[in-house]
TORBAMI-452294 format. One line per 5 residues: number of its first residue (from 1); their letters; for each residue x, y, z of N, C-alpha, C. Coordinates in steps of 0.001 Angstrom, whole numbers, plus 500000, padded with zeros to 6 digits. Atoms other than C-alpha are relative to their C-alpha. Layout:
# residues N
NUM	a	X,Y,Z,X,Y,Z,X,Y,Z  ...
# end
This chain:
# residues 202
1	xxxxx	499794,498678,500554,401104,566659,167232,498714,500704,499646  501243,499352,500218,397464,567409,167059,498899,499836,500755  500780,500466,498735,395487,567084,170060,498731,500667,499916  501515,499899,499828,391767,566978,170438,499674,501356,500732  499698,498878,498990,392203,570239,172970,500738,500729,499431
6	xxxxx	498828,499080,500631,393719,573156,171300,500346,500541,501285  499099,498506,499058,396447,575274,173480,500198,498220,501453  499829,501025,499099,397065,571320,175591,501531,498975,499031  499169,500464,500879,400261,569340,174555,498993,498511,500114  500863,500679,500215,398414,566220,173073,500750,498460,500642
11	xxxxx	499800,501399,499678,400829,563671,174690,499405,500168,501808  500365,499754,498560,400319,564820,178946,498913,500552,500560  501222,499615,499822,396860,565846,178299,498863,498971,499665  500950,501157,500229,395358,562289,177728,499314,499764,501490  501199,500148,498871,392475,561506,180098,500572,499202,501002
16	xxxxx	499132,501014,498776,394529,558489,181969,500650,500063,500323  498784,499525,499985,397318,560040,181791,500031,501359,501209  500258,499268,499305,395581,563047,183332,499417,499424,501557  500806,500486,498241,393960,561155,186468,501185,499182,500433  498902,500887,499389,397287,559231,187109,500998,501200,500692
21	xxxxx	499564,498524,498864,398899,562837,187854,499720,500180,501232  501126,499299,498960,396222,564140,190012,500074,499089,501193  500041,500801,499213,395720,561129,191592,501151,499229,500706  498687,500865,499529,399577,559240,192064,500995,500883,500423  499086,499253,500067,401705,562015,191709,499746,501169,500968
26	xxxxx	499993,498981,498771,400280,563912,194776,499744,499117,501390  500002,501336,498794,400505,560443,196924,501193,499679,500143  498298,500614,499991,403476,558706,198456,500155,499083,499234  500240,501517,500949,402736,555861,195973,500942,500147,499018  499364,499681,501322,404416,557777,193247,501412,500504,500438
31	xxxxx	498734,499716,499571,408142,559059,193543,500094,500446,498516  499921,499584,501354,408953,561411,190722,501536,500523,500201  498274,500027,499938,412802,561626,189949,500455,501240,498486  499972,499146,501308,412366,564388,186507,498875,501346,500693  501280,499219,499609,410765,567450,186659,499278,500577,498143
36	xxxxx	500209,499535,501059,408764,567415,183226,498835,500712,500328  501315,499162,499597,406203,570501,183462,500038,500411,501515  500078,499802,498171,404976,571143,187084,499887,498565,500351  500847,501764,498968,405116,567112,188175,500626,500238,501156  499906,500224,498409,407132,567948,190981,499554,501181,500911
41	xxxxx	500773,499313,498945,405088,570921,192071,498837,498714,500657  501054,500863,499571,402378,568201,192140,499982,498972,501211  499144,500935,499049,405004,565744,194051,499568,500755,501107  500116,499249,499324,405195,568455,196383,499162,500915,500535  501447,499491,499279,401509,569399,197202,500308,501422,499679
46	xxxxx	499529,498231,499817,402318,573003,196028,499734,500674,498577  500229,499560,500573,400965,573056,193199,498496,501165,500059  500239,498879,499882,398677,576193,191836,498966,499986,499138  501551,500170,501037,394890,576938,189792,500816,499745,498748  499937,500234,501892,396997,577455,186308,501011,498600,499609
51	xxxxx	499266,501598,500267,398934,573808,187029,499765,499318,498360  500312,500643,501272,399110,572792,183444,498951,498624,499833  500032,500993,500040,398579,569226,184425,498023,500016,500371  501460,499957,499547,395247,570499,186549,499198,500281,498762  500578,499621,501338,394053,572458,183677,499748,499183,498809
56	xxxxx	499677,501263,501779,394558,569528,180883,498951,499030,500535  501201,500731,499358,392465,566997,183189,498631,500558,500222  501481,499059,499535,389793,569742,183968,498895,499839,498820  500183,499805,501392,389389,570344,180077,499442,498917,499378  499886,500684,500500,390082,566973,179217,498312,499109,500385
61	xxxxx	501493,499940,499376,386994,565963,181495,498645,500346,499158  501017,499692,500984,384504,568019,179901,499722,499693,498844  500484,500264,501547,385339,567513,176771,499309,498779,499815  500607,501111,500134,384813,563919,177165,498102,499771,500471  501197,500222,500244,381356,564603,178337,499198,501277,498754
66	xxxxx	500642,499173,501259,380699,567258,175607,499673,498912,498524  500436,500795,501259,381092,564538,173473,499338,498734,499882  501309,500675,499620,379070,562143,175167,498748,500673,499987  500938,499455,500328,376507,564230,174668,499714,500207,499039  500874,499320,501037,376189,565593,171582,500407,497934,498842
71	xxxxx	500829,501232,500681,376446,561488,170546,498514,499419,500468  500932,500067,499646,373675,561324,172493,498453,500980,499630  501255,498867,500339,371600,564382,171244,500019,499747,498571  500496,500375,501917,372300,562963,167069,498971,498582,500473  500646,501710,499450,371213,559102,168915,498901,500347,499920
76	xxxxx	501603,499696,499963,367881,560620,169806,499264,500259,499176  500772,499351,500698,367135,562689,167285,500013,499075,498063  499798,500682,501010,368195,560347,164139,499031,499599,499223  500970,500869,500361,365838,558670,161948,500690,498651,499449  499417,500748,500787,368311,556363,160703,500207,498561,501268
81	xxxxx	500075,501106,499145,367640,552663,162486,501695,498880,499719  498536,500840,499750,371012,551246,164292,499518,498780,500378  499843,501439,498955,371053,547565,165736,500998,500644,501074  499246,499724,498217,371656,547750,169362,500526,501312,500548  499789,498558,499611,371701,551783,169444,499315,500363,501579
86	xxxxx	500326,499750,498319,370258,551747,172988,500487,499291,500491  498888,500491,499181,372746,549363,174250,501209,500812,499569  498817,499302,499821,375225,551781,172817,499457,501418,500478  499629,498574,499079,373510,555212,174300,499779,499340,501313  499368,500244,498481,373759,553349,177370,501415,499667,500347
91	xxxxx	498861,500414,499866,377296,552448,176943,500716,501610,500522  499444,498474,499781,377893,556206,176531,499480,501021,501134  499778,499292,498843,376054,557533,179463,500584,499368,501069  499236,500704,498713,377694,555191,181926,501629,500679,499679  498819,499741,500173,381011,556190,180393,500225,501983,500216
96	xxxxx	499791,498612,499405,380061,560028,180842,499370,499854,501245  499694,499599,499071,379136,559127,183876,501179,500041,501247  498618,500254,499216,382608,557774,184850,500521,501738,500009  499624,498589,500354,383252,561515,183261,499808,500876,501136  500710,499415,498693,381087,563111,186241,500446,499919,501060
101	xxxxx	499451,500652,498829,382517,560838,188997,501311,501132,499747  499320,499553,500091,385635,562183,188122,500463,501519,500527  500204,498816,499699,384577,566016,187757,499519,500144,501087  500215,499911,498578,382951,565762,191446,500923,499471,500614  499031,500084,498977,385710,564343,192790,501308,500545,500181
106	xxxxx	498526,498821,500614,388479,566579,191676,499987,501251,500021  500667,498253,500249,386662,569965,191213,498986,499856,500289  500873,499635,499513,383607,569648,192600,498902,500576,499519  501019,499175,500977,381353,572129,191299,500919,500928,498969  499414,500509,500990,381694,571796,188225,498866,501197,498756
111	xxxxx	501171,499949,500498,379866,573665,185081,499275,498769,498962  500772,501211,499880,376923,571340,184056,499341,500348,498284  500354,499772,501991,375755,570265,180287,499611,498521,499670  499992,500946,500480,373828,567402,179158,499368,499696,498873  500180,500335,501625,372389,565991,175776,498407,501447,499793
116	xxxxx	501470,499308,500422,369109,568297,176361,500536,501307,499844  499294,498212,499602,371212,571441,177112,500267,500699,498216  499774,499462,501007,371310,573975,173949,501817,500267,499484  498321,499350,500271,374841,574166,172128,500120,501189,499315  499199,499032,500949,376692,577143,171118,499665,501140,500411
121	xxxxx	500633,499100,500285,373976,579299,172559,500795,501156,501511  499808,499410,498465,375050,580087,176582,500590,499132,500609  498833,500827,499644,377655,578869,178537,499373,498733,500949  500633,500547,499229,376846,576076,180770,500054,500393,501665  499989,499626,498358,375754,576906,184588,500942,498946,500691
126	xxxxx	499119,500995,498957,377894,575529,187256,498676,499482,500612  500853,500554,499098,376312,573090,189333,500708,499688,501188  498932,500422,498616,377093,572460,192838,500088,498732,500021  499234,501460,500211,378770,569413,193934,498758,499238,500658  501550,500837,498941,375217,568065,196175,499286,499631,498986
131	xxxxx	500823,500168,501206,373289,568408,193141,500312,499483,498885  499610,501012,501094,375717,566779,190675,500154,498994,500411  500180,501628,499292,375835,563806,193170,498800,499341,499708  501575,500300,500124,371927,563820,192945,499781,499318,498325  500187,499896,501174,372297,563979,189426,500469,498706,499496
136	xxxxx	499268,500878,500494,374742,561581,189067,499757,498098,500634  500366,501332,499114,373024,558619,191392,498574,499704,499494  501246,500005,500145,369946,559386,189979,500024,499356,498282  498955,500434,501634,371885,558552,186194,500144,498788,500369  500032,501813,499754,373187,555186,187327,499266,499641,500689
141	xxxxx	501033,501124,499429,370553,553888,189289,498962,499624,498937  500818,500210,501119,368292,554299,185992,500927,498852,499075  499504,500815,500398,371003,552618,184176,500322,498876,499836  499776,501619,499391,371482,549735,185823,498200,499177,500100  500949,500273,500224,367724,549460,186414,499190,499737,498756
146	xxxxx	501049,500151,501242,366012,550216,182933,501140,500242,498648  499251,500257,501574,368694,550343,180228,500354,498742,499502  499747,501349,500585,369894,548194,177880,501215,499375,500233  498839,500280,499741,373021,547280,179155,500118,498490,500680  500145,501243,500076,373922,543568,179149,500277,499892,502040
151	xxxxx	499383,499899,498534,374566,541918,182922,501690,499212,499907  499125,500808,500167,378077,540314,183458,500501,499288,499061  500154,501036,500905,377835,537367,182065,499840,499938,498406  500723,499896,502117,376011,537923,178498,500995,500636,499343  499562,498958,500713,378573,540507,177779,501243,500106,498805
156	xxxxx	498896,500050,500186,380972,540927,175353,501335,500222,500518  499074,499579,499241,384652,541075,176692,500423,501602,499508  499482,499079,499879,385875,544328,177113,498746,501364,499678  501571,499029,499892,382286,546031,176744,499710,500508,501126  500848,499532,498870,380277,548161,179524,498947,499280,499673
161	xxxxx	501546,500826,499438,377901,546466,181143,499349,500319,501189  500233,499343,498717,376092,547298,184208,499933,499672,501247  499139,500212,498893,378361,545724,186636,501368,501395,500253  499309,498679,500311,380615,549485,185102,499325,500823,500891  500245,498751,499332,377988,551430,186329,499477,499722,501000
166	xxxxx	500006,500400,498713,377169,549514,189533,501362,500478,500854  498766,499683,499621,380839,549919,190065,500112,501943,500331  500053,498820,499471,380702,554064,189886,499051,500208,500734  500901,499735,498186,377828,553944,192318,500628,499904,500719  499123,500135,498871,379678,552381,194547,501307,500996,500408
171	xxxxx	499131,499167,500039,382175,554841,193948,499947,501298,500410  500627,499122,499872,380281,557315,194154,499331,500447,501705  500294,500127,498804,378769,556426,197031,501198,499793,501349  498668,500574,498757,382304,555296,199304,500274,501609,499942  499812,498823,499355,383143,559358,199061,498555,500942,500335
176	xxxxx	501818,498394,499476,378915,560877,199657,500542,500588,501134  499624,499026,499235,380438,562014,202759,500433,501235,500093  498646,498836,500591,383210,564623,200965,498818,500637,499062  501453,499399,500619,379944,565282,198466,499309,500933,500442  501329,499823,499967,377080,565847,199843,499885,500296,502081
181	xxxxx	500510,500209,498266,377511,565533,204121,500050,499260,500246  500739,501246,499492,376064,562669,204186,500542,498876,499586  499538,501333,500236,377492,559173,204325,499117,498988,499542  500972,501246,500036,376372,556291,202669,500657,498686,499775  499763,501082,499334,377982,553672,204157,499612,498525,499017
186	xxxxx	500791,501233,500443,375535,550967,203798,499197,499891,498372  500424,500094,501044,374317,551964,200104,501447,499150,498691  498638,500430,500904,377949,551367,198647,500679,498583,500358  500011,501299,499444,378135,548069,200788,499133,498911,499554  500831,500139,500359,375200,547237,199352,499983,499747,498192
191	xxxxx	499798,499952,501032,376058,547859,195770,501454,498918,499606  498092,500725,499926,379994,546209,196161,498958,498348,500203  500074,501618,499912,377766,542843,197317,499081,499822,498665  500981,500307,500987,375222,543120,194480,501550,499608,498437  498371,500054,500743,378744,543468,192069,500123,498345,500099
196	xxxxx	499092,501529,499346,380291,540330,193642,499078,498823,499373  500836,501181,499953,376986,538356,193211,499716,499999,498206  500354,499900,501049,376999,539232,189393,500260,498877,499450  499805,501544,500887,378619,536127,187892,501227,500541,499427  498469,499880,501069,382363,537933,186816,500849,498822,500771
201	xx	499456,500943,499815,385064,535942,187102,501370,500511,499125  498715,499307,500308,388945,536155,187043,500824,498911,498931
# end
C-alpha cells in the first residue's frame, strides 16, 4: 500500500516481478489464463508505449540505479570508517550493473546517471545503447579485475562476488550483436569458461 514509485501499484511494479512480464509473458513459455492490467496485451505482442507493466519496469529500473548511486556518492564522500565498505561499493555497482544490463536490453537508449552526475540540478542525458554497452563492459571488467569483491569460493553464501559480475559480462556480451553490431562470440565464451573454472559448486 505504499510503494517506493509514486503513481505504480506497489504489488506488479516489483523489479522481478517486472522482468518476468516483459520477459515470460511475451514468450510461449508463459500461458496467461486472467487478464489482470494489460498481461494479455503483453500475451498477445500488442502491447503499447503507456503499457502499465512497461512503464513500472522502465521506472522501476532506474530507480534501482538512482539508488545505487547516490549509496555510492555518500560511500565516497563519508568520513565515517566502515569495515569492508569497498567490498560493499562493489557489491552495489555490480548490482547496478545488473540494473544497466537490463535497461540496454529492454529500452536501449536509455537516460544515463551515475554517482558523479549532479542531483536535482538537470535531467539526465540519454545515452545511446553502443555507448552504454561501452560503459557497461568497461564497469565489469574493472570489477572483476581491481575491486574488492571476494572470488567464488571465499564468499559468503548468498553474497555478490565476481563470478555475478563475470556472469553479466557474459550476458552482456551473448546479445553485443543486438547492441552494438558487433558480435562477441568468443569474448562471452571466454568469460562462461573462466565462470566454470571458478570453484562454485552445486
Amino acid at each position: 500500500g505504499d510503494p517506493s514509485i509514486s503513481g505504480l501499484d506497489g504489488g506488479f511494479s516489483q523489479y522481478f516481478r517486472g522482468l518476468f512480464h516483459l520477459n515470460e509473458y511475451t514468450t510461449d513459455e508463459t500461458v496467461i489464463g486472467w487478464n489482470d492490467q494489460t498481461v494479455q496485451d503483453l500475451h498477445g505482442l500488442a502491447w503499447t508505449t503507456t503499457d502499465v507493466f512497461v512503464s513500472s519496469i522502465y521506472y522501476r529500473i532506474l530507480y534501482q540505479v538512482s539508488m545505487c548511486n547516490e549509496f555510492l556518492r555518500q560511500a565516497n564522500t563519508t568520513s565515517v570508517q566502515v569495515p569492508d565498505m569497498e567490498k560493499y561499493k562493489a557489491e552495489i555497482r555490480t548490482l547496478r550493473a545488473l540494473c544497466w544490463l537490463h535497461a540496454i536490453d529492454m529500452f536501449g537508449n536509455v537516460p544515463f546517471a551515475d554517482e558523479t552526475s549532479s542531483v536535482g540540478s538537470t535531467n539526465p542525458e540519454r545515452i545511446e545503447r553502443t555507448a552504454l554497452f561501452s560503459w557497461l563492459e568497461t564497469e565489469l571488467k574493472d570489477i572483476i579485475d581491481n575491486s574488492a569483491l571476494p572470488n567464488a569460493p571465499e564468499n559468503e553464501y548468498g553474497r555478490i562476488d565476481k563470478g555475478d559480475a563475470k556472469m553479466i559480462l557474459a550476458k552482456l556480451y551473448l546479445n553485443a550483436e543486438v547492441y552494438t553490431g558487433t558480435a562477441k562470440w568468443n569474448e562471452c565464451a571466454q568469460i562462461c569458461k573462466s565462470i566454470m573454472a571458478d570453484g562454485y559448486s552445486l
